[in-house]
N, C-alpha and C positions, 0 to 999 in steps of 0.2 A: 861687651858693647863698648864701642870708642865714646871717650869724652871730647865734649863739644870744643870747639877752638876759645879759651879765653878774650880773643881777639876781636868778636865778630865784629864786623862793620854796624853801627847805628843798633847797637841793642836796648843798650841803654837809651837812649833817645829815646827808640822806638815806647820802651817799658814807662819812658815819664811822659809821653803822651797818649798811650792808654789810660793812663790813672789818670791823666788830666778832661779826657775825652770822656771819658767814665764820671768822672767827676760833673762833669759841664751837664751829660745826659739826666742825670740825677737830678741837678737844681732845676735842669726845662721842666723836668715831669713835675716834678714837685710844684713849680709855681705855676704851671699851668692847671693842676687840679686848683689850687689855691685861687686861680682868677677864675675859672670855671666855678667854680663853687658862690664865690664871692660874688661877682656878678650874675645872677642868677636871673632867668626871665622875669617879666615885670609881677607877673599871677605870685614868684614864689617868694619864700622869706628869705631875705640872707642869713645864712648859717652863723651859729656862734659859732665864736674861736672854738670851743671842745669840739664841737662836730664837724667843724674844717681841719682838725689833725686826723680826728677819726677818718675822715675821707682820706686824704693823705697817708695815713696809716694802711687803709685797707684796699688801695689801689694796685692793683697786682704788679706795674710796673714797679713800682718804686720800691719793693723789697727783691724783685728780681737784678734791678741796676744797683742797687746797695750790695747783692751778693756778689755781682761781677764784678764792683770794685772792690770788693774786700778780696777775691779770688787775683784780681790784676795784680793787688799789691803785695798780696802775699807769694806769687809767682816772680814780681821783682824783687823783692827781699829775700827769695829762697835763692833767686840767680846771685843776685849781689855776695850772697854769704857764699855758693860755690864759685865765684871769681876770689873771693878773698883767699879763699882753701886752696886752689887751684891755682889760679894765676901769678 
């Protein structure tokens, strides 16, 4: 199998704006369970802090975007270390 071109045009770019994009997706969701929760219709209670992490904790986005930016950056990292070996 050929190794990739060291060179490519905008990879690195490309890789620090995944992690940042990934990043950014993460805090939306996050604070948006947080105001959803927090501001709750007038009938319900507002949630204490333990059960506004719990929500946040158990919102299925938010451990799916946590896993794709831990997957982004360990795919930048893994590139960066075969540009060092390589290039």
């Amino acid at each position: 199998m050929p190794s990739p071109p060291a060179n490519l045009p905008g990879r690195v770019l490309f890789d620090k704006a995944s992690i940042l994009a990934g990043f950014l997706m993460l805090m939306q969701n996050i604070l948006s369970v947080v105001a959803l929760s927090r501001f709750a219709q007038d009938g319900e209670e507002k949630a204490p802090p333990g059960r506004l992490i719990r929500r946040v904790l158990l919102n299925p986005l938010i451990p799916a975007t946590a896993a794709t930016s831990v997957t982004t950056i360990a795919s930048a990292l893994t590139y960066t270390l075969w540009l060092g070996v390589h290039g």
